[in-house]
C-alpha positions as CSV (number, residue, x, y, z in Angstrom):
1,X,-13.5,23.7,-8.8
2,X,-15.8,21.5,-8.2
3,X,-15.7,18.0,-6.7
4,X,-16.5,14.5,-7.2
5,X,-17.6,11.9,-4.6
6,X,-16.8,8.3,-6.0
7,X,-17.3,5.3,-3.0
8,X,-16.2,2.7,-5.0
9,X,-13.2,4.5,-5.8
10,X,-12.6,5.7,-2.1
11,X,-13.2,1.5,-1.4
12,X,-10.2,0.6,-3.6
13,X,-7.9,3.7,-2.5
14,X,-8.2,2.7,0.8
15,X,-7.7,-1.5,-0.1
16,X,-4.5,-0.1,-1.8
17,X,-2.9,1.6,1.0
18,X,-3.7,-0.7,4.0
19,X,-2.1,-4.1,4.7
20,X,-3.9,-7.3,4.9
21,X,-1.2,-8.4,7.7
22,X,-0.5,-5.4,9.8
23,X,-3.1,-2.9,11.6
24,X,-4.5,-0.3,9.6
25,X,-2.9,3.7,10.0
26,X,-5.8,5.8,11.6
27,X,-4.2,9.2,10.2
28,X,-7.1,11.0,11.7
29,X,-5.8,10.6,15.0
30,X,-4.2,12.4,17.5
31,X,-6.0,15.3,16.9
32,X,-3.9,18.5,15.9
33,X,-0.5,16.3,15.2
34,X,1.3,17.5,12.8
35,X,3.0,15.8,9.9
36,X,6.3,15.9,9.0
37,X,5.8,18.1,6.1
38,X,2.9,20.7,6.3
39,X,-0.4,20.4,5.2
40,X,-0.2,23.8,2.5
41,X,3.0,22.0,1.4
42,X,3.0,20.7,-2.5
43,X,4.0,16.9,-1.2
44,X,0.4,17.0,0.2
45,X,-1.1,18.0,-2.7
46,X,0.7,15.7,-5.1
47,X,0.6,12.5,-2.9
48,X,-3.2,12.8,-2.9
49,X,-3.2,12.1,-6.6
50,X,-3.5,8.2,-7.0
51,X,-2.5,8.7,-10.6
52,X,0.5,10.3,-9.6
53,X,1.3,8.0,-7.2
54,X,1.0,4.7,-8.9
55,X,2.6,5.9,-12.0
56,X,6.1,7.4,-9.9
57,X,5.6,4.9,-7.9
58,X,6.1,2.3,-10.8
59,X,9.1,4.6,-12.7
60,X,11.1,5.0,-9.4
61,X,11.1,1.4,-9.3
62,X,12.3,0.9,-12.5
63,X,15.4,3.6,-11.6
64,X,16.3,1.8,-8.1
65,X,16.7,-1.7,-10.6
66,X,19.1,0.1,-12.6
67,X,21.8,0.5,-10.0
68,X,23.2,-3.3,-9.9
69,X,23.2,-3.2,-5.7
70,X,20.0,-1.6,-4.7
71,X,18.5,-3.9,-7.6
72,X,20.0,-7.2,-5.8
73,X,19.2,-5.8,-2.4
74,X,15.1,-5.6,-3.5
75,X,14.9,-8.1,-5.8
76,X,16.8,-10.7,-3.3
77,X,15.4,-9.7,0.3
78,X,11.9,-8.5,-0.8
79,X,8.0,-10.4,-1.1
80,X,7.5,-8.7,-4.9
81,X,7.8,-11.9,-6.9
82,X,6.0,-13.8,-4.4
83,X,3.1,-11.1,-3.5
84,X,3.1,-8.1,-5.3
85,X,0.1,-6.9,-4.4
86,X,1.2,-7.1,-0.6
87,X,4.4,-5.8,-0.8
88,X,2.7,-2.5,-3.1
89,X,0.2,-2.1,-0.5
90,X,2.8,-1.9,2.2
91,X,4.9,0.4,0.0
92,X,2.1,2.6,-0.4
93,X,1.3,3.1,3.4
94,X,4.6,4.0,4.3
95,X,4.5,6.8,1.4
96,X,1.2,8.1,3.1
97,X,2.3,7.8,6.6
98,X,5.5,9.5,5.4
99,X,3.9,12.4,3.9
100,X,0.5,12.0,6.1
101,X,1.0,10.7,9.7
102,X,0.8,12.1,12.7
103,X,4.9,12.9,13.2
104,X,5.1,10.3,16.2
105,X,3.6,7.4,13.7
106,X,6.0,8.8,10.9
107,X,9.5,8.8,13.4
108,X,8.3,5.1,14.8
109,X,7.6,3.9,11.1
110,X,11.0,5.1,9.7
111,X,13.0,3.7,12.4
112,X,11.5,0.1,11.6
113,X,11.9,0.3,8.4
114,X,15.5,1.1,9.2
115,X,16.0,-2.0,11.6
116,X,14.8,-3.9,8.7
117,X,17.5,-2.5,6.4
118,X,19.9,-3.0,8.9
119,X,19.3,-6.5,8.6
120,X,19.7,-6.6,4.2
121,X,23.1,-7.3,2.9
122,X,24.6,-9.5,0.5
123,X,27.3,-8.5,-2.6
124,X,25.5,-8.5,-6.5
125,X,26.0,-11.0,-9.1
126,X,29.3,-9.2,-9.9
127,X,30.7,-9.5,-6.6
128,X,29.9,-6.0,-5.3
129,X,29.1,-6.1,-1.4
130,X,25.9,-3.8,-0.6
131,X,24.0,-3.1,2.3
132,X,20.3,-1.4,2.4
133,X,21.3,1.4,5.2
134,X,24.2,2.5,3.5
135,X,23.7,6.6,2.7
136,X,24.6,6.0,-0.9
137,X,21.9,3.8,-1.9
138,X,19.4,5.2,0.8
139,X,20.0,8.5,-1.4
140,X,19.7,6.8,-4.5
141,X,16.0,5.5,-3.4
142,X,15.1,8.7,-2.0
143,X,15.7,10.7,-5.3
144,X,14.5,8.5,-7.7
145,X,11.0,8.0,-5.7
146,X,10.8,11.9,-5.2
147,X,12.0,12.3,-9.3
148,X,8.9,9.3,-10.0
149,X,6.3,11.1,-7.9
150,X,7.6,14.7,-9.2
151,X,7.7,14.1,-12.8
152,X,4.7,12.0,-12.9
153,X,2.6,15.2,-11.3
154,X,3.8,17.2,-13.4
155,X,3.5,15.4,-17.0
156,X,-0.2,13.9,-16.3
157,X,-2.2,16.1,-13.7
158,X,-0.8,19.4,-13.0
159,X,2.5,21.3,-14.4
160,X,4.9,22.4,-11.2
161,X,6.9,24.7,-12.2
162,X,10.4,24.9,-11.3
163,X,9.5,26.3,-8.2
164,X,7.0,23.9,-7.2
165,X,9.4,21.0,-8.0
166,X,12.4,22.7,-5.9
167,X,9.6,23.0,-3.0
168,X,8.6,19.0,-3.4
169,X,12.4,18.0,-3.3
170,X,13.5,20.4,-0.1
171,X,9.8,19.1,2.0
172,X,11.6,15.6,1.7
173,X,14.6,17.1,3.5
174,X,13.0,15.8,7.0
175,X,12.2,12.4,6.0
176,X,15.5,11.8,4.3
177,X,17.4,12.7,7.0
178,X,15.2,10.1,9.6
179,X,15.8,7.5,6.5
180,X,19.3,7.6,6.7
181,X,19.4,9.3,3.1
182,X,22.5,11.4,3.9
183,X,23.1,14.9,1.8
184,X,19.8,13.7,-0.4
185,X,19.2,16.0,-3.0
186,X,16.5,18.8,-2.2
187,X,16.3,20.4,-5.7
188,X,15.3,19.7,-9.5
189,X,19.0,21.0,-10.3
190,X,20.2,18.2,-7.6
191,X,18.1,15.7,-8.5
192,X,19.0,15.9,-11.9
193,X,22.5,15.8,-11.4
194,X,22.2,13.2,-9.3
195,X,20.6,11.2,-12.0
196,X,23.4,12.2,-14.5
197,X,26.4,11.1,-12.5
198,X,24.9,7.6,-12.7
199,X,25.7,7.3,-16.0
200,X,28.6,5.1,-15.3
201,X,26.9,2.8,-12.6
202,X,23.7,2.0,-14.0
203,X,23.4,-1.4,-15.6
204,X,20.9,-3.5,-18.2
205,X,19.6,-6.6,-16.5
206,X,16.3,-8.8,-17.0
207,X,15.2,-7.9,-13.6
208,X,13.9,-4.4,-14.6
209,X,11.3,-6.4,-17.3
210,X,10.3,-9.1,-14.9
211,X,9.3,-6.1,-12.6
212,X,7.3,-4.5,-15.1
213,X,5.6,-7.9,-16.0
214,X,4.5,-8.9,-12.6
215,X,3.3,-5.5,-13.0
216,X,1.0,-5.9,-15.7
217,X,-0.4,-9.0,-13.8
218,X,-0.6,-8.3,-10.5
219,X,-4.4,-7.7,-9.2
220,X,-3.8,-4.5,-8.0
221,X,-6.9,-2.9,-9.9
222,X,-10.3,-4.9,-10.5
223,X,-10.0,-6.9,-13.8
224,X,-12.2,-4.6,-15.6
225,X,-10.1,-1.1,-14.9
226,X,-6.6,-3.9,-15.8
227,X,-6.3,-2.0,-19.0
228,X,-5.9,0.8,-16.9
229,X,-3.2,-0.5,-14.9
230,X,-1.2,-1.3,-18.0
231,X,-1.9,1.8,-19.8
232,X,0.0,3.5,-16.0
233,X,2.3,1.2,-16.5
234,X,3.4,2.8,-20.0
235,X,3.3,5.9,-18.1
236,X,5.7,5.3,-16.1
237,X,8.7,3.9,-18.5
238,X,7.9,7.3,-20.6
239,X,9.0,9.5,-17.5
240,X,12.3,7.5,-16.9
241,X,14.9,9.7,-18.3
242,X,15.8,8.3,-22.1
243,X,19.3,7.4,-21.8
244,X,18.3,5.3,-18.7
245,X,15.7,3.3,-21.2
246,X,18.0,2.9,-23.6
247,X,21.1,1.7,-20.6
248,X,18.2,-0.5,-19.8
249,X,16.8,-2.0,-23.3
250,X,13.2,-0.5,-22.2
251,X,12.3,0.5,-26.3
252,X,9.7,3.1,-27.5
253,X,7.5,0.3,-27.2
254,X,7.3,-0.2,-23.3
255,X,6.5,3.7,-23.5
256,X,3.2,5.6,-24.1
257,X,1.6,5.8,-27.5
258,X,1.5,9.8,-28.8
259,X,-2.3,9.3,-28.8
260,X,-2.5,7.9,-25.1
261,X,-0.5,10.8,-23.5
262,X,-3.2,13.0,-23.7
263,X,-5.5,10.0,-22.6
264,X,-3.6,9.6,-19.4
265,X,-3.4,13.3,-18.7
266,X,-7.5,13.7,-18.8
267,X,-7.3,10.2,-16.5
268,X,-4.7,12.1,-13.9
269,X,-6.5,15.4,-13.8
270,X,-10.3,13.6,-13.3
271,X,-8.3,12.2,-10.4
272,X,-7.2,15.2,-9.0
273,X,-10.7,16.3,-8.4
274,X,-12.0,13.0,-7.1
275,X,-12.0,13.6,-3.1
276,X,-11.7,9.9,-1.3
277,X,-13.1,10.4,2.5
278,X,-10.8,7.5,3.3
279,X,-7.6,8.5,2.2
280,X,-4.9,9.6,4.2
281,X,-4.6,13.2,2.8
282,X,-8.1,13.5,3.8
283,X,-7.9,11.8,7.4
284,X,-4.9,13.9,8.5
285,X,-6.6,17.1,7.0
286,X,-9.7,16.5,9.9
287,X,-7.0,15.6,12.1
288,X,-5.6,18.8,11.5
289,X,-9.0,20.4,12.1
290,X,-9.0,21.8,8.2
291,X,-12.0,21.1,5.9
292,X,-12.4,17.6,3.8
293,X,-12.3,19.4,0.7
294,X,-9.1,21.4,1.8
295,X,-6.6,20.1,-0.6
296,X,-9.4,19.9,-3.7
297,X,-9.5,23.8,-3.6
């Protein structure tokens, strides 16, 4: 297959990944460190896509707003209203360093992030008292961003297969355990049954559509490729599963057009091909001593 070399692209990739206000992830270094999920793994292959990425990314989000205490837990202890771009950039960086890092960056990242949750606590509108470390809502994040990054592979680049989504799920088993994401489900089967048992606990709220509209303003592609970045954004609400939209009020008309699905499936597989020298999957493949091109073969 071949290849293509974009700089410009590889400039904003790398702007999207790596904080203004924190120092930037070297993930070509140590050399020969592994990462906590191997590099022939299908979470390396599928985090490489930014399509992908930016597209689950965006639908997992909209699934962690449904449940009523992770929703108050983000919305109330979190930068996103204030600087979306920020907080999407730091989002993203832990994803990569997740998947990416060397397994030493990965451990210290994770347990940070879990001092930070430590710290998040409050009770919901209706009186419900949550905390961000507790293993029922760590679970519920975990799923729904592995279900958003999964789905989103598999609708607009490349189809997985039922194996290859049963192999995504179980490589996550190591990171949801250092996450605190207790008995996280690590198949398609569990996922989705995961998914289903919510069907009492999920909840409407205006929340979910203030997300989606800071989303369609937000900065976080130049202003000529913002058509883009709401055309994604569609993307996304099409892969949350229907009776979730419909719990939610998200109508057909927050989804994908039938004549853009094919349009953002040509967009996702262009990106597959597109090798960024600056990205993480490519930094930790040199650190790992294996060619640039490695996962583009």
């Amino acid at each position: 297959m071949a290849v293509l070399v974009l700089p410009f692209l590889d400039a904003l990739a790398h702007d999207l990944v790596q904080p203004d206000d924190g120092p930037a992830i070297d993930f070509s270094r140590p050399a020969g460190e592994p990462a906590l999920t191997a590099a022939d793994s299908v979470s390396w292959r599928v985090f490489k896509n930014p399509v992908a990425l930016f597209v689950g990314g965006v639908a997992a989000v909209i699934l962690e707003l449904a449940d009523p205490a992770v929703r108050s837990g983000v919305w109330e202890h979190s930068s996103f209203r204030r600087d979306a771009v920020a907080r999407l950039r730091r989002t993203g960086l832990a994803a990569m360093v997740t998947v990416y890092g060397p397994r030493r960056t990965a451990e210290a990242m994770i347990a940070q992030v879990g001092r930070l949750h430590a710290r998040v606590r409050g009770r919901t509108p209706a009186g419900e008292i949550y905390e961000a470390n507790d293993p029922a809502l760590l679970r519920w994040v975990h799923a729904t961003a592995a279900f958003g990054f999964a789905e989103a592979y598999d609708r607009y680049v490349r189809p997985l297969g039922e194996r290859g989504f049963d192999r995504l799920y179980g490589e996550g088993a190591a990171s949801a355990c250092l996450y605190g994401a207790i008995d996280a489900p690590l198949s398609r089967a569990a996922v989705m049954d995961l998914i289903d048992s919510k069907r009492d606990r999920l909840q409407a709220s205006p929340i979910p559509f203030e997300f989606l509209d800071i989303m369609r303003r937000a900065p976080v592609l130049p202003a000529p490729l913002r058509p883009l970045q709401r055309l994604l954004i569609r993307a996304a609400v099409d892969l949350v599963p229907a009776w979730i939209r419909q719990r939610l009020g998200l109508d057909d008309s927050a989804g994908l057009h039938r004549w853009q699905r094919p349009v953002v499936r040509l967009i996702g597989r262009l990106a597959d091909r597109v090798l960024l020298r600056s990205s993480p999957a490519v930094q930790s493949c040199l650190r790992l001593g294996l060619p640039a091109d490695y996962l583009y073969r």
